[in-house]
C-alpha positions as CSV (number, residue, x, y, z in Angstrom):
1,X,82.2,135.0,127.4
2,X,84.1,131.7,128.6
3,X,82.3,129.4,130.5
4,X,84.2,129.5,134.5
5,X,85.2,125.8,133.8
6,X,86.5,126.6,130.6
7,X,90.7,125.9,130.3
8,X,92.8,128.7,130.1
9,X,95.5,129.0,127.2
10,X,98.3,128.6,129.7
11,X,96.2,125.3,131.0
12,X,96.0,123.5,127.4
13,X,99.8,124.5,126.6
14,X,100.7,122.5,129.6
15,X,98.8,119.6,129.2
16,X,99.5,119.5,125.5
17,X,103.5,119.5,126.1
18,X,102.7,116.5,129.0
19,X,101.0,114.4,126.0
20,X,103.7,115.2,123.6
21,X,106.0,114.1,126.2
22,X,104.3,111.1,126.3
23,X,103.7,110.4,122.8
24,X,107.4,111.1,121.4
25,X,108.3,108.4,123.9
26,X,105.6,106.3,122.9
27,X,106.4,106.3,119.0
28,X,110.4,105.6,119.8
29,X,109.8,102.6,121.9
30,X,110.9,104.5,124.7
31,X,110.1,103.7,128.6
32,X,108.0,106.4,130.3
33,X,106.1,106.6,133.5
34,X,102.6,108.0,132.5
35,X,101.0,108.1,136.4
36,X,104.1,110.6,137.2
37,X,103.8,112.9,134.2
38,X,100.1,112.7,135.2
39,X,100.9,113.9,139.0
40,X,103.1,117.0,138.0
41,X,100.3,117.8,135.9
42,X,97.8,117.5,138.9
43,X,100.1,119.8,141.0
44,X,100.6,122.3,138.0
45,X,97.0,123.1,137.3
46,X,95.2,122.8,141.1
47,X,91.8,123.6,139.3
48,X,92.3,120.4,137.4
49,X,90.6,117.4,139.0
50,X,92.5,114.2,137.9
51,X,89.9,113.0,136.1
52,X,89.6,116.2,134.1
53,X,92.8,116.1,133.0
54,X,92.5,112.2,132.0
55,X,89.5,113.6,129.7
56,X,91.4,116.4,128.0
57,X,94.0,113.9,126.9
58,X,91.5,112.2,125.4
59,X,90.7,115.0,123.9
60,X,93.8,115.1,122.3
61,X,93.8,112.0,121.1
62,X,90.6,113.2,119.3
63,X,92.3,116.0,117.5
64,X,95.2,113.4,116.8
65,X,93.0,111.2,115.0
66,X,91.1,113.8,113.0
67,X,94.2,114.2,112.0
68,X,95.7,111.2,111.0
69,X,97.8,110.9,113.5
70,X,98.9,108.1,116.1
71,X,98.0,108.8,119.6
72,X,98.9,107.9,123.4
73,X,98.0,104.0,123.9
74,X,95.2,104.0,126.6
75,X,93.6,107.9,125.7
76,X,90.5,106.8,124.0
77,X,89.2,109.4,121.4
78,X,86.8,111.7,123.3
79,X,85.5,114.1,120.4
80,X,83.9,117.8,120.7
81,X,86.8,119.3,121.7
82,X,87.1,122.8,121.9
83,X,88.9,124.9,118.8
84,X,91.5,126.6,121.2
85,X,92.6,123.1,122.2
86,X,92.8,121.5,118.4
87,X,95.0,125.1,117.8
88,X,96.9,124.6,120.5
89,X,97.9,120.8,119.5
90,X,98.5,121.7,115.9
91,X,100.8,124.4,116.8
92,X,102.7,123.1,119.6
93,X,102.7,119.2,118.8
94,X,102.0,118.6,115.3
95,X,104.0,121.3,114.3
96,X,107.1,120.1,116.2
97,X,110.2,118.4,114.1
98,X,110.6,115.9,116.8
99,X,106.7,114.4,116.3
100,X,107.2,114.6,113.2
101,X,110.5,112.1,112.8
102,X,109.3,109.9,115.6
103,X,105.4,109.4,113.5
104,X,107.2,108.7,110.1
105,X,109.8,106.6,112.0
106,X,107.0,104.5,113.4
107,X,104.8,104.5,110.4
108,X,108.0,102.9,107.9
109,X,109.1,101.1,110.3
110,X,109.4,97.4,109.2
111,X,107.8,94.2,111.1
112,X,107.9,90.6,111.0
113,X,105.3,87.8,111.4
114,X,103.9,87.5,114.4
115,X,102.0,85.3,116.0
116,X,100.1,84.3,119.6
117,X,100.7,81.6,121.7
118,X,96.2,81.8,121.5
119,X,94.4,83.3,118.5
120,X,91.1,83.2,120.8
121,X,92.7,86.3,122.4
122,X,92.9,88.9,119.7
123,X,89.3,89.1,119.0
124,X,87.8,92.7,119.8
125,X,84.7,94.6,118.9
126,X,84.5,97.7,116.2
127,X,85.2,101.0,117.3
128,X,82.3,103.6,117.1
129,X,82.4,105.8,114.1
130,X,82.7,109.2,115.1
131,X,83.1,112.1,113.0
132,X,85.1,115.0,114.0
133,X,83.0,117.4,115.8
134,X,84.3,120.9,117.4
135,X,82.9,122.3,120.4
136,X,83.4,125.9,119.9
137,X,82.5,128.4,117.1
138,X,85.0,126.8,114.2
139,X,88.3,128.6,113.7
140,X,91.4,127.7,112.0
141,X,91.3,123.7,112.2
142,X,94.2,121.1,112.5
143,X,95.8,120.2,109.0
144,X,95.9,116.0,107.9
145,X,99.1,114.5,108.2
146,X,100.0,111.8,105.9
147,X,101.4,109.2,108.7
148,X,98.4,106.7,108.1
149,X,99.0,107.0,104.7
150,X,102.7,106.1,104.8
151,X,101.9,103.4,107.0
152,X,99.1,102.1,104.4
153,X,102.2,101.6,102.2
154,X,104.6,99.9,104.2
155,X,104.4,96.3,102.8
156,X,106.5,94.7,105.1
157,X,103.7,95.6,107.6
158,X,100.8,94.8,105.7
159,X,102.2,91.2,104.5
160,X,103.0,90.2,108.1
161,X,99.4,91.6,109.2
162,X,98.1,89.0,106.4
163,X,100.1,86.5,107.5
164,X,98.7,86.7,111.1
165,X,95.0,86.5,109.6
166,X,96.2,83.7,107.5
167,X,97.5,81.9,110.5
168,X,94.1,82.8,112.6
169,X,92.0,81.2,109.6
170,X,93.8,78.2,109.9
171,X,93.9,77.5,113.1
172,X,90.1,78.6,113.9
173,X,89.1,75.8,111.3
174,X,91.4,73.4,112.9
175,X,89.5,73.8,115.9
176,X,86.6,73.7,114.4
177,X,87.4,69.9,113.2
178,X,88.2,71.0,109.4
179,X,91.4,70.5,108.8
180,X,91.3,70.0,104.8
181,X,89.4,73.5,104.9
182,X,92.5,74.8,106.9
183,X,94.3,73.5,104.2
184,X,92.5,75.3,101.4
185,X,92.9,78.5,103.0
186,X,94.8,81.0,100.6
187,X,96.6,84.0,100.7
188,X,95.9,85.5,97.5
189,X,97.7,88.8,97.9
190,X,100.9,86.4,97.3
191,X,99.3,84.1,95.0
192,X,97.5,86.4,92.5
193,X,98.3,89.8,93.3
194,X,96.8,92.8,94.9
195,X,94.0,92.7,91.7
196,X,91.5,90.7,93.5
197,X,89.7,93.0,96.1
198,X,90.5,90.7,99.1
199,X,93.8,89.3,100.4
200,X,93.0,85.8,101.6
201,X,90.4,83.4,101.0
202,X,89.4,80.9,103.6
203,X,86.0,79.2,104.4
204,X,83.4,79.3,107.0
205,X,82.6,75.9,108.8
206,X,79.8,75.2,105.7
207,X,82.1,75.5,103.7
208,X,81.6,78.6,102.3
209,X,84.1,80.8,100.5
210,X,85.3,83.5,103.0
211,X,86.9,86.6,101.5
212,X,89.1,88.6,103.4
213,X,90.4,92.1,103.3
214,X,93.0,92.6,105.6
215,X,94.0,96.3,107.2
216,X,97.0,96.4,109.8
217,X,98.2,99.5,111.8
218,X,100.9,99.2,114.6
219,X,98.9,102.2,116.0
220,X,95.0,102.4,117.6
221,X,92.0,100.3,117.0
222,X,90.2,104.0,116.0
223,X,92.9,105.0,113.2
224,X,91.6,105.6,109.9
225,X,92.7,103.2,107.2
226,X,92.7,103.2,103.0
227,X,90.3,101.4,101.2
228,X,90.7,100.8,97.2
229,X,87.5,101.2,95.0
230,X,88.1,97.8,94.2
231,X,88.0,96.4,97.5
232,X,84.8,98.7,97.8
233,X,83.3,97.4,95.1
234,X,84.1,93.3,96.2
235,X,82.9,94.6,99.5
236,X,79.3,94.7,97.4
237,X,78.8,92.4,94.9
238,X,80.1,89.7,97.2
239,X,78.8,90.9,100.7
240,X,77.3,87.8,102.3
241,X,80.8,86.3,101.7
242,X,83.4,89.4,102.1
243,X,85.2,89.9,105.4
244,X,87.3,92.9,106.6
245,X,89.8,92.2,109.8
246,X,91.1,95.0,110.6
247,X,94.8,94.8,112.8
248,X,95.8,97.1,115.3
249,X,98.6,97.8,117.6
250,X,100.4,95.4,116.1
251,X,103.9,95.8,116.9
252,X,103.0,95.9,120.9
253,X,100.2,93.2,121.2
254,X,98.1,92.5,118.0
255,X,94.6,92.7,118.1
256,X,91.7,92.7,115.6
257,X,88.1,93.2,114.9
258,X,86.0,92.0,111.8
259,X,83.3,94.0,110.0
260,X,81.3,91.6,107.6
261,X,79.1,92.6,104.2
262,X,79.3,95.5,102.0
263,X,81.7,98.1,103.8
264,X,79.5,101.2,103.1
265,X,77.1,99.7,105.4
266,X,79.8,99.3,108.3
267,X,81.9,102.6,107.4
268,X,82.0,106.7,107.3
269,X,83.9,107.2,103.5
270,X,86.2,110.2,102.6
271,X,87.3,111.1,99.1
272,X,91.2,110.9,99.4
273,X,92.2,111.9,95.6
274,X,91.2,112.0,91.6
275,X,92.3,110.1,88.7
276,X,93.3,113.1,86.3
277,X,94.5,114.3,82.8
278,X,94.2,117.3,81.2
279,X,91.4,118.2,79.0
């Protein structure tokens, strides 16, 4: 039997169309007013605290992310959500034409360098790894989309995401007083190709080499992102020297945190595809 505080199917549908709502406008740039949507919503379902419904679009975000989805800016991830509510979200958002277009849209979208007026400001902690986790007994689950994917492989993105770093290297050793380090700095993505396992090398205030991996998404700090085997493997053999930053919501307001060392000690890994040929 369902627990009394348990939402009713008529309760998810509604808050799952508010999110979508607000997500579609999200994606397209468009202006919305969250607190309003958030109000009807109140006045809709008058067993629904505010807070409550805050938490299930959280929730959603959750299922989102499984997914490999963007999500609403400001709805943190909450995971063990229930099955009816990832059914509901694959059916009536991430089965709709208009997510859809607006999520490849924003994912091939192209970008320019950025930069900010100070690089001391983008610096942010790693998000907690969290696996997906379903509350209820497991039914038909939400199917992986292919938006972070596509976004992996926009290169107009991912070069001006590694020109920010590169920019942010150079000026923290100029602050640092090491201006012919600053100098030095390289952005070996440009200068050698993506063969090497890291996209910039730069130096720590010894002197040290500094390899860096850079990953850029215009969407959430917790999205998923691709890793090669190769950058793996640099990952390892040169762990007290390899760096990831990893840049999100770049289009908006960049920001970025760094993991350091071999990534399998920082990182959840999934198996994405095979190298094949028949027998």
């Amino acid at each position: 039997m369902p627990r009394e505080d348990s939402w009713s199917v008529d309760e998810i549908e509604a808050i799952v169309d508010t999110y979508h709502r607000m997500l579609i406008a999200e994606l397209g740039h468009q202006r919305y007013n969250k607190a309003a949507l958030n109000r009807q919503l109140v006045e809709q379902l008058p067993k629904r605290s505010r807070a409550s419904i805050e938490f299930k679009h959280c929730n959603i975000s959750a299922v989102l992310r499984d997914a490999d989805c963007p999500y609403v800016t400001g709805y943190k991830p909450r995971s063990n959500y229930q099955t009816i509510l990832a059914e509901s979200v694959e059916r009536r958002l991430l089965q709709s034409a208009i997510f859809d277009h607006a999520a490849r849209s924003a994912a091939e979208r192209p970008a320019i360098e950025t930069f900010p007026e100070k690089f001391g400001d983008v610096l942010d902690t790693p998000p907690s790894t969290t696996l997906p986790q379903v509350q209820e007994t497991p039914g038909r689950y939400v199917v992986k989309r292919d938006y972070l994917a596509r976004e992996a492989r926009n290169r107009a993105l991912g070069h001006a995401g590694e020109c920010f770093v590169l920019a942010y290297e150079r000026q923290r050793l100029i602050a640092q007083g090491f201006s012919r380090l600053a100098e030095a700095v390289e952005h070996v993505a440009e200068t050698q190709g993506d063969g090497a396992g890291f996209d910039i090398r730069s130096f720590s205030s010894d002197g040290h080499e500094r390899l860096i991996e850079v990953k850029t998404t215009a969407f959430a700090k917790e999205c998923a992102f691709f890793l090669s085997p190769n950058e793996l493997d640099c990952s390892g053999k040169h762990a007290a020297r390899y760096h990831l930053y990893r840049l999100f919501n770049f289009r908006a307001k960049p920001r970025m945190f760094c993991l350091q060392g071999d990534l399998r000690d920082h990182l959840w890994l999934e198996p994405e595809s095979y190298r094949a040929g028949v027998r």
